[in-house]
GUDREN-615310 format. One record per residue (C-alpha): x, y, z; residue in three letters. Coordinates in steps of 0.02 Angstrom, whole numbers, padded with zeros to 5 digits, always signed. Layout:
% residues N
XYZALA...
END
This chain:
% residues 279
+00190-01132-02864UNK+00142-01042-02710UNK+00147-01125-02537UNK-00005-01135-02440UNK-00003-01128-02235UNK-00122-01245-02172UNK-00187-01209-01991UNK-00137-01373-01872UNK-00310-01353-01790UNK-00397-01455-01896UNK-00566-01456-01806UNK-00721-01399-01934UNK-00767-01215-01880UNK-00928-01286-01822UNK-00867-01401-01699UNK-00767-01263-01601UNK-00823-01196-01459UNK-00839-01032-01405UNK-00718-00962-01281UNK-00781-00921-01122UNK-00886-00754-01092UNK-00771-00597-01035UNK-00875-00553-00840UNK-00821-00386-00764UNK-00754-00468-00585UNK-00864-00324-00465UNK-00862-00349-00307UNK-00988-00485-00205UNK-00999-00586-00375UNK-00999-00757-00321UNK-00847-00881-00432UNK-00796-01050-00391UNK-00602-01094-00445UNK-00628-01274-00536UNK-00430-01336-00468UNK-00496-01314-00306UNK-00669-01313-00291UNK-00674-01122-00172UNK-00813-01039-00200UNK-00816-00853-00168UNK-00867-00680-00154UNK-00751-00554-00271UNK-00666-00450-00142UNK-00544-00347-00254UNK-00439-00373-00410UNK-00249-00309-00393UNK-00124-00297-00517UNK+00057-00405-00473UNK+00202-00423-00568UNK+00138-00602-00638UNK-00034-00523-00691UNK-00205-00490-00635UNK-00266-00574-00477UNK-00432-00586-00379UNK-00461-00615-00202UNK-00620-00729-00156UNK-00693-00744+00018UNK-00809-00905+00065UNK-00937-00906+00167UNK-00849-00930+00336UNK-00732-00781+00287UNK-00581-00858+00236UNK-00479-00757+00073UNK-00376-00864-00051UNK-00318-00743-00216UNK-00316-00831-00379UNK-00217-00786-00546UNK-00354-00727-00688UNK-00337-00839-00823UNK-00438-00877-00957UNK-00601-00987-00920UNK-00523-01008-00756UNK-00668-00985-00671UNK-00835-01069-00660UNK-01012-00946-00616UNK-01179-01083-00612UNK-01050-01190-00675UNK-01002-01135-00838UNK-00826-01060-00863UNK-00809-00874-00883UNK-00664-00793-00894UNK-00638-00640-00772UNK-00590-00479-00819UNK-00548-00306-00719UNK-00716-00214-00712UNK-00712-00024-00765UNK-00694+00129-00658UNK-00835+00210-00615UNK-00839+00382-00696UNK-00749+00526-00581UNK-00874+00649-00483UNK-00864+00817-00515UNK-00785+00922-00393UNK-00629+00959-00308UNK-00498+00841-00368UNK-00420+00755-00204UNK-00234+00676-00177UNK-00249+00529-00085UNK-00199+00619+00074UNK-00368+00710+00061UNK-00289+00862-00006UNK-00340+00966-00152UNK-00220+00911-00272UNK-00135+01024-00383UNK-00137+00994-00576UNK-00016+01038-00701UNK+00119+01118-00601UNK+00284+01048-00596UNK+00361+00992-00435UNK+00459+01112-00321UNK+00613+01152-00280UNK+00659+01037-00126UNK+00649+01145+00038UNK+00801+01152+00153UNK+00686+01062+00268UNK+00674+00860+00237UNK+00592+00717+00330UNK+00677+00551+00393UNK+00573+00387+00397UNK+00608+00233+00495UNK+00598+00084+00373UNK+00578+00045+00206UNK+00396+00003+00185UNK+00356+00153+00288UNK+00438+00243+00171UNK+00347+00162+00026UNK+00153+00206+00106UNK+00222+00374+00145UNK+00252+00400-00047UNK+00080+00323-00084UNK-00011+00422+00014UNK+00091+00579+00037UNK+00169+00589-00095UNK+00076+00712-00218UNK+00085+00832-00076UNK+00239+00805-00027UNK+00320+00850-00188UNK+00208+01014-00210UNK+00280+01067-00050UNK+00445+01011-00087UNK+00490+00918+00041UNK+00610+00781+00021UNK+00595+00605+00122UNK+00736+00499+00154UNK+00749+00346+00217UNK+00811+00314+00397UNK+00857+00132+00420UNK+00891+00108+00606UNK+00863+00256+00732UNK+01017+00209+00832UNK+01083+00323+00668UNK+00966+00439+00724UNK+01089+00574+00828UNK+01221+00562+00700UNK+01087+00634+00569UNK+01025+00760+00657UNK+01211+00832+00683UNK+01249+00802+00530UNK+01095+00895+00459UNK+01116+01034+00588UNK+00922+01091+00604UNK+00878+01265+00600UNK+00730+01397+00578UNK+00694+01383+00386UNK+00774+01195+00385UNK+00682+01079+00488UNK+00722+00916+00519UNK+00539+00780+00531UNK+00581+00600+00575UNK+00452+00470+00580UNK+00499+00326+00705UNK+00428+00144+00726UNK+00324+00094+00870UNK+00369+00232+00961UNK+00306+00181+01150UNK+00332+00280+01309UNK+00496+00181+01395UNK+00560+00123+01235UNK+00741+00132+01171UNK+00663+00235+01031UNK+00578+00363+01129UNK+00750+00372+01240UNK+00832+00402+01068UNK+00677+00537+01004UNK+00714+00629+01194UNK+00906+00659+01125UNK+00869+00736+00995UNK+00716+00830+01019UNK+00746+01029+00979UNK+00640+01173+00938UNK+00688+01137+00734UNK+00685+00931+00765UNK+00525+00865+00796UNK+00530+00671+00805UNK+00364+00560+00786UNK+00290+00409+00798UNK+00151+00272+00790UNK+00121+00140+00913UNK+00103+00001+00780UNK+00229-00137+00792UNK+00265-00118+00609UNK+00176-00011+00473UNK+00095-00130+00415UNK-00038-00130+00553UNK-00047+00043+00509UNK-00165-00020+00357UNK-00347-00067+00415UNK-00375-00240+00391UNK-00537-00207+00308UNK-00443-00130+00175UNK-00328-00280+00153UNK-00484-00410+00159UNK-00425-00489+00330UNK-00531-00478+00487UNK-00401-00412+00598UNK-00196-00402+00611UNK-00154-00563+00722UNK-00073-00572+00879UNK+00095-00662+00863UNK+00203-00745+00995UNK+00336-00657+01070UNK+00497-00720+00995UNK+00447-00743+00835UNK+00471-00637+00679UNK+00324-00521+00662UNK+00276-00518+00479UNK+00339-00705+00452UNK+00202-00735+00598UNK+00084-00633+00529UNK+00096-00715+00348UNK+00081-00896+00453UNK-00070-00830+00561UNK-00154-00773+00371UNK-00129-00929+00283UNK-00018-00817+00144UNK+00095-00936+00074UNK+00212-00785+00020UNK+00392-00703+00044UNK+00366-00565+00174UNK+00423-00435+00034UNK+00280-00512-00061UNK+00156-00500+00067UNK+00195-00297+00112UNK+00162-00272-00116UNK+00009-00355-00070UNK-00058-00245+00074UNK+00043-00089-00015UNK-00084-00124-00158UNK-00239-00107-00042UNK-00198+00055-00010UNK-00294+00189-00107UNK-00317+00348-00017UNK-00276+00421+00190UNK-00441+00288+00210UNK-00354+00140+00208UNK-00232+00204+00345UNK-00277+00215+00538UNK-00277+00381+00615UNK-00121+00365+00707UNK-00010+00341+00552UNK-00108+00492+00474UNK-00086+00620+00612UNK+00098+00592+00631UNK+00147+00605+00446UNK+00017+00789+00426UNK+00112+00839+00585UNK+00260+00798+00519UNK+00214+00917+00341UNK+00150+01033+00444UNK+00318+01050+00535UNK+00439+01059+00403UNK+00335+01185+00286UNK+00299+01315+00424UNK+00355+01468+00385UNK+00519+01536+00466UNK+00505+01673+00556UNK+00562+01872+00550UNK+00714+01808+00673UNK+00767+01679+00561UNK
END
């Protein structure tokens, strides 16, 4: 005799509801999160290693993010469950890196230049790739990462700079006075061309409006920067986890202030120039 598998839901087809309806989470749609009782505005959805998430903002401004689970949100107070809403089709045109570049399609990467570019700091590293990094690799110009610029003279020796192998290093809050731009003085050549931004760290670099905060806060002097920051934002976060959250708000060259953005295209700029007929 056969064996038959009996479903343990036992509940008459009838009787069971329907799951919640699938809404596209656009922007400005207004959600409330049942556990808590926020109600919000959709600011953006972002993709983390746990899953999809949304980011709300009530009425007084203040962002909370929320996982997207099933039903686990509530529009006229009903449960819908929120899903990523679809691209909008491309525009015809040009097609653009997000450095604002034409990007170049099908063609494989170069062969790295003798020339390279140093960058202070791992996350500055990491939004140099995002942005730059389509371009970058068309040029072929390889980015290391520098992690203190007290190693900064040793590199450049080591490297030895010359016409048709530049050296570009991008420094942190690089301030007239500083023991940075003491360090960038040392070094400075006609084939070594050190630059900087006036940030405190990168990731002021981002706009805020980008990341869905009203502004970068000021924090005491003393205290740990981006721990201070992630206190002054109410993120209740690992500082590595905040910086994959503001990473992920970063699209295009938009997203970044202009400081950041004129350093790194002088820095390409730099590297890539031609040498000349004495080199």
């Amino acid at each position: 005799m056969r064996s038959r598998s009996y479903d343990p839901d036992l509940t008459p087809p009838w009787k069971k509801s329907a799951p919640p309806p699938e809404v596209p989470a656009e922007p400005d749609l207004v959600v409330e999160d049942p556990a808590t009782g926020f109600c919000g505005a959709v600011v953006r959805v972002e993709k983390t290693a746990e899953g999809l998430t949304v980011t709300l903002e009530d009425r007084f401004g203040k962002h909370r993010v929320f996982p997207m689970t099933p039903g686990g949100f509530l529009i006229d107070g009903r449960p819908v469950t929120l899903v990523r809403p679809q691209a909008a089709p491309r525009p015809r045109g040009p097609l653009l890196s997000a450095s604002g570049s034409i990007a170049v399609t099908g063609a494989k990467a170069r062969v790295a230049r003798a020339g390279r570019i140093y960058v202070e700091g791992r996350h500055d590293a990491e939004l140099v790739e995002r942005v730059w990094g389509h371009d970058l690799r068309v040029e072929g110009v390889a980015v290391e990462y520098l992690e203190g610029v007290d190693d900064l003279p040793a590199i450049v020796a080591a490297f030895s700079p010359a016409p048709g192998a530049r050296l570009g290093v991008l420094v942190d809050h690089l301030v007239p006075g500083s023991k940075e731009s003491r360090i960038a003085a040392s070094v400075t050549g006609s084939d070594v061309l050190v630059v900087g931004h006036p940030f405190i760290d990168v990731w002021e670099a981002v706009k805020p409006s980008s990341v869905g905060i009203p502004g970068w806060p000021r924090v005491p002097r003393g205290e740990d920067w981006k721990t201070g920051v992630c206190r002054a934002l109410g993120w209740r976060m690992t500082t590595g986890e905040a910086w994959q959250r503001i990473l992920a708000s970063v699209s295009s060259y938009r997203d970044l202030q202009p400081e950041l953005l004129g350093s790194v295209e002088h820095l390409i700029d730099f590297v890539t120039e031609p040498a000349g007929p004495d080199a």
